[in-house]
C-alpha positions in Angstrom: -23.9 -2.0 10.9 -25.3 -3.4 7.8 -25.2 -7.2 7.1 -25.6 -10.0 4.8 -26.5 -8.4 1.8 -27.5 -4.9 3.4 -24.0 -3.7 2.6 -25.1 -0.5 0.5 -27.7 0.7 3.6 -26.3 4.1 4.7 -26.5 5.0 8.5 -26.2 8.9 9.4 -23.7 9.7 12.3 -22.1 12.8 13.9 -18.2 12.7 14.9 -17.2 15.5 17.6 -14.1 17.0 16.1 -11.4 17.8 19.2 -12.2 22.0 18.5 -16.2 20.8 19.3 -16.8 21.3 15.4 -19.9 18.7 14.3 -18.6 16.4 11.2 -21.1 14.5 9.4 -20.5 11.3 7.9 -22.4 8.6 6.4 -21.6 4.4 7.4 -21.5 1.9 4.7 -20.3 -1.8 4.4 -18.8 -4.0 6.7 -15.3 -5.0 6.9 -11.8 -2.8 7.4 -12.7 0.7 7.9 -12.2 3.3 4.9 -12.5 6.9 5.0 -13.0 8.9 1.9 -11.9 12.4 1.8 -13.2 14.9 -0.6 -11.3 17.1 -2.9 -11.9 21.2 -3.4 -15.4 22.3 -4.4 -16.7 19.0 -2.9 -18.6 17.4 -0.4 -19.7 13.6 0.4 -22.1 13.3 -2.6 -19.2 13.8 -4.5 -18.2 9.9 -3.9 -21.6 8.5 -2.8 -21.4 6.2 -5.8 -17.5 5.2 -4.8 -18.4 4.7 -1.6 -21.6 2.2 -2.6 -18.7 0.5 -4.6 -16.5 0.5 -1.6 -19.3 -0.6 1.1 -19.2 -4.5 -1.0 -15.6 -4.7 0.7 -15.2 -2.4 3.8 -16.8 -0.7 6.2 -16.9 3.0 4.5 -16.9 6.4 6.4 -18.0 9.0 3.5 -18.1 12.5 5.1 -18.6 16.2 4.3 -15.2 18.7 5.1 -16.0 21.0 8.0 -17.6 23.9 6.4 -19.6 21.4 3.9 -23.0 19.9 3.3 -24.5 19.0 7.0 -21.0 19.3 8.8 -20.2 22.2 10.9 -17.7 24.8 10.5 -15.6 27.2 12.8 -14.4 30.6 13.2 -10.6 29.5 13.0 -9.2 27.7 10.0 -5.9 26.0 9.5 -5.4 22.4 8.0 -5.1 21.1 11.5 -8.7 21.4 12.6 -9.1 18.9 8.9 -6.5 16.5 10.3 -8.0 16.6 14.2 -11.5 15.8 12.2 -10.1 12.8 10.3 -8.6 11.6 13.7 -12.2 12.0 15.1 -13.4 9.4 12.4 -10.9 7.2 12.7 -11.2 6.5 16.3 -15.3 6.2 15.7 -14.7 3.8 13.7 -12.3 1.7 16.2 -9.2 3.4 16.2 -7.9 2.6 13.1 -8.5 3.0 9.3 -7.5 3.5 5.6 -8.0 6.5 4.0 -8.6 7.5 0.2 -8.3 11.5 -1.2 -8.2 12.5 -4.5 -7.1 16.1 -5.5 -6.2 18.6 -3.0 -8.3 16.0 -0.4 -5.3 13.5 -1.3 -2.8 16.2 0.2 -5.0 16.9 3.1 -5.1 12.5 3.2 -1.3 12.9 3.2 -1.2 15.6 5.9 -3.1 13.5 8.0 -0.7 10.8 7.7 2.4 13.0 8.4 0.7 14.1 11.7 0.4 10.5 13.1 -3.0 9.5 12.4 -3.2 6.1 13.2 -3.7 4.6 9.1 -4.0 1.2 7.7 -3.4 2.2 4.7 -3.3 5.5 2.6 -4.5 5.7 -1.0 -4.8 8.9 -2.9 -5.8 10.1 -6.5 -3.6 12.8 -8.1 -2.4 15.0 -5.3 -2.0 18.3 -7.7 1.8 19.0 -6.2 3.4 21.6 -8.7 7.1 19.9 -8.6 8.7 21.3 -12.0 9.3 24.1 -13.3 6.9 25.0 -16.4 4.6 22.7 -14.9 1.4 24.7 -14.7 0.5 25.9 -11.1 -1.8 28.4 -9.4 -1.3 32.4 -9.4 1.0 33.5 -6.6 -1.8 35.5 -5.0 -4.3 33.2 -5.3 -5.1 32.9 -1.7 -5.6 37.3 -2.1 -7.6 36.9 -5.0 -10.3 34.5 -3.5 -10.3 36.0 -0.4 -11.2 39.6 -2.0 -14.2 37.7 -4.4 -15.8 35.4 -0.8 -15.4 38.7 1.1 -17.4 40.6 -1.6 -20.1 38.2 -1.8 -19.3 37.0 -5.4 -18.9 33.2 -4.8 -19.8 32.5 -8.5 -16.7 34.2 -9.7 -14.7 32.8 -7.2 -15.6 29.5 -8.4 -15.2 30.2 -11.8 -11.5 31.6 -10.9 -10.8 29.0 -9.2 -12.0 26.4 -11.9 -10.4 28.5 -15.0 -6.7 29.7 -13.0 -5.9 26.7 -10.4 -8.4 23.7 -12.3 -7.5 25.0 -16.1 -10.4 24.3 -16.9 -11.6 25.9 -20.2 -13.6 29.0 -20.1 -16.0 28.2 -22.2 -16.4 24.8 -20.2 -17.6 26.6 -17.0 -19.7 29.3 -19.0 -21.6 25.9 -19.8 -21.9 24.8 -16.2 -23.6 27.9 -15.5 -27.1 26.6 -17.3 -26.9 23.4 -15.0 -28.7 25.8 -12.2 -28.5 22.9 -9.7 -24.8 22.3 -10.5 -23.9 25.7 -10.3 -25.7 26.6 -6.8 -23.8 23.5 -5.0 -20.5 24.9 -6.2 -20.7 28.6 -4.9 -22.1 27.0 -1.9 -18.8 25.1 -1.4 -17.0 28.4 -2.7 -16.2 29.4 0.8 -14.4 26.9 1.6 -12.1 27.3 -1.3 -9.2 28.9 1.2 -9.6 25.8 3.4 -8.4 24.1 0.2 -5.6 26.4 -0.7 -4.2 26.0 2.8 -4.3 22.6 3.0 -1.6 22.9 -0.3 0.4 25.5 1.1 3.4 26.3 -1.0 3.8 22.8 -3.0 2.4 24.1 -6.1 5.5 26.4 -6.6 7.3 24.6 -9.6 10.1 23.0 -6.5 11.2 19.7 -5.3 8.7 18.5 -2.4 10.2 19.1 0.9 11.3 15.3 2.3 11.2 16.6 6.1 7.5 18.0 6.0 6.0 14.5 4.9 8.8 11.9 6.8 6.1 10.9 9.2 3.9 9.0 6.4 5.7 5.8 7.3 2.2 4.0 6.3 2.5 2.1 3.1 0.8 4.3 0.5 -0.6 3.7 -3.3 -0.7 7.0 -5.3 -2.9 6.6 -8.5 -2.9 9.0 -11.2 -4.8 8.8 -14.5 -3.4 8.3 -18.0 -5.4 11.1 -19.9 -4.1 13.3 -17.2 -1.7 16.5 -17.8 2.0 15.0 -17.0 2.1 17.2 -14.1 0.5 14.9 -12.3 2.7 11.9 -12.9 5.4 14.0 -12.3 4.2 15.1 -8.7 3.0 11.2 -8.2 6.9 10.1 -8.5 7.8 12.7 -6.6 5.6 11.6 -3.7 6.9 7.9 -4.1 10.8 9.3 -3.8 10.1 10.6 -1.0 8.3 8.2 1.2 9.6 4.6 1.8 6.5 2.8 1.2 4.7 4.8 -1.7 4.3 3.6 -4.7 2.8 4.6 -8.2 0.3 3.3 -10.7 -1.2 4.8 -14.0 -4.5 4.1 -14.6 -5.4 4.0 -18.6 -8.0 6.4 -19.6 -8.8 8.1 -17.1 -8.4 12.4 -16.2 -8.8 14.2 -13.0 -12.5 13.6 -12.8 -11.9 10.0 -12.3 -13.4 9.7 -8.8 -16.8 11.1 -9.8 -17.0 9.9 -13.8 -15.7 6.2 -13.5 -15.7 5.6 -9.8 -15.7 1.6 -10.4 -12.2 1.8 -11.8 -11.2 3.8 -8.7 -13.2 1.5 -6.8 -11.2 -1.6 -7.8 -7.8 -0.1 -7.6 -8.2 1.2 -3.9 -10.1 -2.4 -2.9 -7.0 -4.2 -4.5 -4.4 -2.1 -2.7 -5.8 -2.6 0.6 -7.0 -5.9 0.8 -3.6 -7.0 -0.8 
């Protein structure tokens, strides 16, 4: 493990998930252990610079989602192979840790949680729960609709549905991304596990109250972030996570969108070092 001022050396490891699946990760820091969990259309590279920010405090696990960058993948998918690999990490780190998620990796942080992972503490970044109606969610067949694109080979388009219908991103916005070649190839890499993703959010993006009895078993205490430039949807969803679990609570960061975790990781960084060391 890195020491003295070594904290930002990175060493390589591979965690056996309990389904035999291969999950690679990357070991940062020293300290309390942290475990980063990506959002959709993501991998570890996503938060390498969070994670350097991170490594000055704790001892940071950043890893790629089965199906992602060097980890492996398995026939089978449901959101409990995700939650049996962040149980994997946690015990190699010790048996114990904090986790951060942002986006629908914040949901999956949450999930994890619920099923008894053994958790310091939990931190997530705008968990994109639909809990009001008019709010803006995903199409009803969204799961149909990206299944038919991945299964005809047209990841591209699945991407750009994805960022355009669920993301709202503008159109003309992802037209755009399409001349950053590099950009654009490690998305439609990522584009098949888009369905991972939607499972992982199930039927919480449907405009309803979130249901108290499927996340009663987060008893850890639990900071939910959201950023002030952001649509109010999240803030909305963010309060309705702190209603429902009796240690949550809520802060607003000024300035800050959706992007947050990649485009101003030190203010992230900060917030999540503050909450758990406090």
């Amino acid at each position: 493990m890195p020491t003295g001022r070594d904290w930002s050396a990175r060493v390589e490891a591979r965690v056996v998930s309990a389904d035999g699946t291969e999950i690679a990760c990357e070991q940062s820091g020293r300290g309390p252990a942290v475990i980063l969990v990506a959002s959709a259309l993501a991998d570890r590279s996503d938060t390498t610079k969070l994670a350097a920010l991170l490594a000055q405090h704790f001892t940071v696990v950043n890893y790629d989602r089965r199906g992602r960058g060097a980890s492996g993948d398995a026939r089978a998918y449901t959101p409990d192979r995700e939650i049996e690999d962040i149980a994997a990490l946690v015990e190699h780190v010790g048996g114990s840790a904090s986790l951060f998620g942002s986006s629908s990796g914040a949901v999956l942080a949450l999930r994890a949680a619920a099923a008894g992972v053994n958790l310091h503490r939990l931190a997530v970044y705008e968990p994109p729960f639909v809990v009001a109606e008019g709010d803006h969610g995903p199409p009803e067949d969204l799961a149909q609709q990206i299944t038919v694109l991945l299964a005809e080979g047209r990841h591209s388009d699945a991407v750009t549905y994805f960022m355009t219908r669920v993301q709202g991103m503008p159109g003309i916005a992802v037209f755009f991304m399409k001349f950053m070649p590099k950009t654009w190839a490690h998305l439609t890499e990522l584009a098949g596990t888009l369905p991972y993703d939607i499972a992982v959010m199930g039927d919480t993006q449907q405009g309803k109250p979130l249901d108290a009895e499927e996340w009663k078993g987060v008893a850890v205490r639990t900071r939910v972030l959201t950023g002030g430039r952001s649509p109010a949807a999240f803030r909305r969803a963010a309060l309705a996570v702190t209603e429902i679990l009796p240690q949550a609570d809520h802060r607003s960061l000024p300035g800050l969108n959706h992007g947050a975790v990649v485009m101003a990781p030190r203010k992230i960084a900060s917030q999540i070092t503050e909450f758990i060391k406090g």
